[in-house]
C-alpha positions as CSV (number, residue, x, y, z in Angstrom):
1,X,77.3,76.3,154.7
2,X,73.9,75.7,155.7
3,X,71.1,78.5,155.7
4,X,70.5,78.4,159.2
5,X,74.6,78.4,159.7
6,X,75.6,81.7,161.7
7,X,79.2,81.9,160.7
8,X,80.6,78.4,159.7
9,X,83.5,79.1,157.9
10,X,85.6,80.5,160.3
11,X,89.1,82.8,159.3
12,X,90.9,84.5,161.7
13,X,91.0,87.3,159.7
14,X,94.2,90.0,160.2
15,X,92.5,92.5,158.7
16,X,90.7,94.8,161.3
17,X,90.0,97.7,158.9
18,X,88.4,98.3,156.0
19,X,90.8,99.9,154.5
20,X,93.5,97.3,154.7
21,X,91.1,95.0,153.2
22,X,90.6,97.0,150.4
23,X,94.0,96.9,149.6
24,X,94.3,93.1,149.6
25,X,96.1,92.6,146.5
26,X,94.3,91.1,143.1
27,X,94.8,88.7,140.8
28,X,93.1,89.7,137.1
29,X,89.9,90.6,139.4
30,X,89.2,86.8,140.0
31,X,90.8,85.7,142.7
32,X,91.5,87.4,146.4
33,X,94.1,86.6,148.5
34,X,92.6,85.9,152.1
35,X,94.8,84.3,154.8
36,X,93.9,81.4,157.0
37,X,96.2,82.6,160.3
38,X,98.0,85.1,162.1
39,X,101.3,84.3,160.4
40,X,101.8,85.4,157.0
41,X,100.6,81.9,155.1
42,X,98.3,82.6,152.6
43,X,95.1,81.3,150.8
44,X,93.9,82.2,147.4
45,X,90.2,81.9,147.3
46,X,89.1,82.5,143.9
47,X,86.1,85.3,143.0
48,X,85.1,85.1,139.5
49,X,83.0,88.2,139.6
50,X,83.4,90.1,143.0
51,X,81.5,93.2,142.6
52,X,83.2,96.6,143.1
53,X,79.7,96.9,145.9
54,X,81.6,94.3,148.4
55,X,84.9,96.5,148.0
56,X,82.5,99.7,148.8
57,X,80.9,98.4,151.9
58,X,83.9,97.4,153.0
59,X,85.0,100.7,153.5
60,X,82.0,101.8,155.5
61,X,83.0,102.2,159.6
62,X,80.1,100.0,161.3
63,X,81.1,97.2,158.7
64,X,85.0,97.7,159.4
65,X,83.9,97.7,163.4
66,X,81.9,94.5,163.1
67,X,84.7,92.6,161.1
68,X,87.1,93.9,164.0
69,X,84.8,92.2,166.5
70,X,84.7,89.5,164.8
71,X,88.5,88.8,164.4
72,X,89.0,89.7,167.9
73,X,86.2,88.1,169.2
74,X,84.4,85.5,166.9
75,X,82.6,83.7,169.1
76,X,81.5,86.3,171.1
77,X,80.7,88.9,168.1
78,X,78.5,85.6,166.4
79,X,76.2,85.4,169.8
80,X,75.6,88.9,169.6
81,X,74.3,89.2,166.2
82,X,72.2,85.8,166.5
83,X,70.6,87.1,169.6
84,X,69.6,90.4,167.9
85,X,68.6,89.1,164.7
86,X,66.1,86.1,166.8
87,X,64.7,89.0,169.1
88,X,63.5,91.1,165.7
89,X,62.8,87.7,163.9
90,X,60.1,87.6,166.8
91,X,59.0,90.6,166.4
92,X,58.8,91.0,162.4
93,X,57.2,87.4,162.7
94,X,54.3,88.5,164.5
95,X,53.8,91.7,162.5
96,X,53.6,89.4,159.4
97,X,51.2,87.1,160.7
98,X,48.8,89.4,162.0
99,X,49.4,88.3,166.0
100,X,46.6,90.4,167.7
101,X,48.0,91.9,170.8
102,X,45.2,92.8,173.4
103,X,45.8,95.9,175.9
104,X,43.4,97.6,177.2
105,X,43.9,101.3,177.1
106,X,43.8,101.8,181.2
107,X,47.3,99.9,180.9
108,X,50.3,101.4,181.6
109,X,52.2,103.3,178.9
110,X,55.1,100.4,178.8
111,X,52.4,98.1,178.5
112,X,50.8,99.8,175.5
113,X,53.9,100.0,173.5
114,X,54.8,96.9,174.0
115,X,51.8,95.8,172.3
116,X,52.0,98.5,169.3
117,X,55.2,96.7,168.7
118,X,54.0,93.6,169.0
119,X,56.8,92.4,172.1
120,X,56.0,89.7,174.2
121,X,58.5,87.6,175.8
122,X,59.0,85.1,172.9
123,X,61.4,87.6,171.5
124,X,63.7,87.7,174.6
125,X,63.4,83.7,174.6
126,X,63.9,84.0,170.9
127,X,67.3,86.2,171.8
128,X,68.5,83.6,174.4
129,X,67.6,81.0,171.8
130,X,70.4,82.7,169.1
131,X,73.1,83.8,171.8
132,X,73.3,80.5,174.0
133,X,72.5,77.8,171.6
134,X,71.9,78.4,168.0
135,X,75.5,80.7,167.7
136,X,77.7,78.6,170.1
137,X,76.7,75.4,167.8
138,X,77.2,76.5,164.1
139,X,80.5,78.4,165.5
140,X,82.2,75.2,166.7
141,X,80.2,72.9,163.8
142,X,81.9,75.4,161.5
143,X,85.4,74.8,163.4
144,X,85.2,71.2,163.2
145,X,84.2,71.5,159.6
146,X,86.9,73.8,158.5
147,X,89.6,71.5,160.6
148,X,88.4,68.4,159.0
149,X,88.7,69.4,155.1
150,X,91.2,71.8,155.5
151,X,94.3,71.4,153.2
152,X,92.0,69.1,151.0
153,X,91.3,70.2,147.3
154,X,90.9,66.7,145.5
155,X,87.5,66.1,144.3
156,X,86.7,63.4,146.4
157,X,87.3,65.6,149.2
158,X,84.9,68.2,147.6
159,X,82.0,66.3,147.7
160,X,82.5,64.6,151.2
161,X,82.2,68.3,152.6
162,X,79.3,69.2,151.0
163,X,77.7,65.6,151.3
164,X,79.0,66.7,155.1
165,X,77.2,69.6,155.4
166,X,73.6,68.4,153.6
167,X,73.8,65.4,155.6
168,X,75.1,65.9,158.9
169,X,75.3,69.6,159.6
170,X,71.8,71.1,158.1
171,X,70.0,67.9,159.6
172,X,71.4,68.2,163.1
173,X,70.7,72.8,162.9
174,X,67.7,72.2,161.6
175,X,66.5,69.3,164.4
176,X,68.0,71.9,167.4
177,X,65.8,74.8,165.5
178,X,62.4,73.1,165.3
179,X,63.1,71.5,169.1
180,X,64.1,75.0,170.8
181,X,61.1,76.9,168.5
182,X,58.5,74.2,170.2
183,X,59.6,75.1,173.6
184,X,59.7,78.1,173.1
185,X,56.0,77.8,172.0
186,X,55.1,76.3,175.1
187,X,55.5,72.6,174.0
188,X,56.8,70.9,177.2
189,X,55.9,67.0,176.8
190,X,58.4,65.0,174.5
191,X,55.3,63.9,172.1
192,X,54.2,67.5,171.5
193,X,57.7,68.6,170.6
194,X,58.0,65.2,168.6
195,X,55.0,66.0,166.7
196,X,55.5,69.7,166.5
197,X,58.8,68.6,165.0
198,X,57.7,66.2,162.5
199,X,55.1,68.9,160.9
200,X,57.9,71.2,159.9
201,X,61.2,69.1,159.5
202,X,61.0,67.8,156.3
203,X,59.8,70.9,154.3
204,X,62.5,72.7,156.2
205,X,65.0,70.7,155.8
206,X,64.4,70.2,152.1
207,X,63.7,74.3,151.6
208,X,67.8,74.3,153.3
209,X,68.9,71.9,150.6
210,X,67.0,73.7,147.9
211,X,68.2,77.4,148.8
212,X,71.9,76.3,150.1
213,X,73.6,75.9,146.7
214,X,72.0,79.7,145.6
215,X,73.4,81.3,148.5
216,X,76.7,79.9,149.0
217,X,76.9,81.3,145.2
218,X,76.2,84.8,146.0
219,X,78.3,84.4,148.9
220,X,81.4,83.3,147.2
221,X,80.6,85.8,144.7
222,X,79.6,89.1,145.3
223,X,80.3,89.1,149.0
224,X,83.1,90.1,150.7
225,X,85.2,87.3,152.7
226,X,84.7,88.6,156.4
227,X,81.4,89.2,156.0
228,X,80.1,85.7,154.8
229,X,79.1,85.4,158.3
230,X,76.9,88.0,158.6
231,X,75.5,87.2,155.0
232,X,74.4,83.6,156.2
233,X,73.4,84.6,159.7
234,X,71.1,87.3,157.5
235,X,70.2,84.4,155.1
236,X,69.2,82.3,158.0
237,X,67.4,85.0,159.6
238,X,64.6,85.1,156.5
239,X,64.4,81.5,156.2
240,X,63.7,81.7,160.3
241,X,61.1,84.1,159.9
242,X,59.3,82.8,157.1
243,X,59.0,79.2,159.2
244,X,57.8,81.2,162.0
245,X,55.0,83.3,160.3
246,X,53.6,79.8,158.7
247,X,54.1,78.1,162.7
248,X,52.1,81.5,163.8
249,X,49.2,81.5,160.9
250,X,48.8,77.6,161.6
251,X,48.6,78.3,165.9
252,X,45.5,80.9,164.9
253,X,44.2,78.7,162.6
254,X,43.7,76.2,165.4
255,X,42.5,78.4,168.3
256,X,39.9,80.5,165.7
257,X,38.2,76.5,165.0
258,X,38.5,75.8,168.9
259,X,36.8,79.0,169.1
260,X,34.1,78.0,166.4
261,X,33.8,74.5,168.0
262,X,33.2,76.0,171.5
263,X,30.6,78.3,169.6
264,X,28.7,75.5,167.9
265,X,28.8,73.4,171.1
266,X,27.3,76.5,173.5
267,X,24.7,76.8,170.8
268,X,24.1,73.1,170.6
269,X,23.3,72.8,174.3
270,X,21.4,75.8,175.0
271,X,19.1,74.7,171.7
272,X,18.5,71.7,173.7
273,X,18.0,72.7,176.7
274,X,15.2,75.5,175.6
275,X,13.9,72.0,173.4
276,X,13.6,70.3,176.3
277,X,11.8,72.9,178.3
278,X,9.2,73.1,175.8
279,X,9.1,69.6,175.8
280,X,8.0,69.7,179.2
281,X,5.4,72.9,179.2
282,X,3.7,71.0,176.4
283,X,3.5,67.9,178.6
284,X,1.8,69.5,181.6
């Protein structure tokens, strides 16, 4: 499971209520059993420590709704949630890095807000981004996954999915991000979104492998099966927004020394020019 995975591991969950889940029977409080269809074949998935917190928020209504709409509709549920987790991503992204937002105060009263909030129309393209592409592609990256190595528990097998998922999955999530956040940034020509690319794939890439093996611990560990989902989508929402603060503060960096360059090069020619003109009053 990769941070910037919204949902791989996919289980068509039975349980549409929290309180049926809390009810799932256990096993000296280390393992859980959790089935892997509609029919009644179980799984036990082992939890050395699940907290009594994933049992209590379990039984809160928006969580037991959510985990409804995600057995009923996985697919669907996953482009929802990436959608409105890119469109705040936006949002908190440019409140972070101090995005100026100009309006003058004649504007109209939509326009105003939507400045005070810091809203431009990244966020919508940041909402598209998470509902058409990023969701769709770790949902069916996580199927193909989960069909490949399921029913395999040897070692060998162990390490093939996780060399799978460092090496094929978080590459290939972590090219489409950086391609689809330089369009979105108004790259259009394929060597400014090749160079855009390069500046930021290896250090996120290498921040995915660093953080992955930490927060598929917590996940397997103090959160609740149905909700591993949410957990990485939430995971991959703050690695998401800390890339896109740095890609922000680096974009004003640039315009504030074409700014100073434009500056010094106004103030170079009209010191000229006036040089000149003295030059010539001194000569007649």
């Amino acid at each position: 499971m990769t941070l910037l995975d919204c949902g791989c591991i996919e289980h068509p969950y039975p349980y549409c209520c929290a309180h049926e889940f809390h009810e799932t029977p256990l096993y000296r409080n280390s393992r859980m059993i959790v089935p892997t269809g509609a029919k009644t074949q179980f799984n036990i998935l082992k939890f050395n420590c699940l907290s009594k917190f994933s049992f209590d928020l379990m039984k809160n209504p928006l969580v037991a709704r959510y985990v409804a709409a995600l057995v009923a509709r996985p697919l669907l549920t996953k482009c929802y949630t990436s959608g409105t987790l890119g469109f705040f991503q936006e949002i908190l992204a440019n409140h972070i890095a101090g995005v100026k937002f100009k309006c003058s105060k004649d504007a109209a009263l939509s326009a105003r807000i939507m400045a005070a909030c810091k809203l431009d129309g990244r966020a919508v393209k940041m909402a598209l981004y998470g509902f058409f592409v990023s969701a769709p592609m770790n949902h069916y990256m996580g199927l193909w996954m989960h069909k490949w190595f399921a029913g395999r528990t040897s070692l060998k097998s162990k390490i093939g999915h996780l060399c799978a998922q460092m090496f094929l999955v978080a590459p290939i999530q972590t090219l489409v991000f950086l391609v689809s956040m330089a369009f979105i940034g108004g790259a259009r020509g394929g060597k400014e979104i090749l160079s855009r690319v390069r500046m930021g794939y290896v250090k996120m890439l290498t921040l995915t492998w660093l953080l992955q093996p930490s927060a598929s611990f917590v996940a397997t560990r103090f959160v609740p099966a149905p909700l591993w989902s949410l957990f990485f989508q939430l995971v991959g929402f703050s690695v998401g927004t800390y890339f896109n603060v740095k890609i922000k503060k680096q974009a004003m960096m640039v315009k504030d020394a074409k700014k100073k360059h434009r500056r010094g090069s106004s103030s170079s020619s009209s010191s000229s020019s006036s040089s000149s003109s003295s030059d010539s009053e001194d000569e007649k």
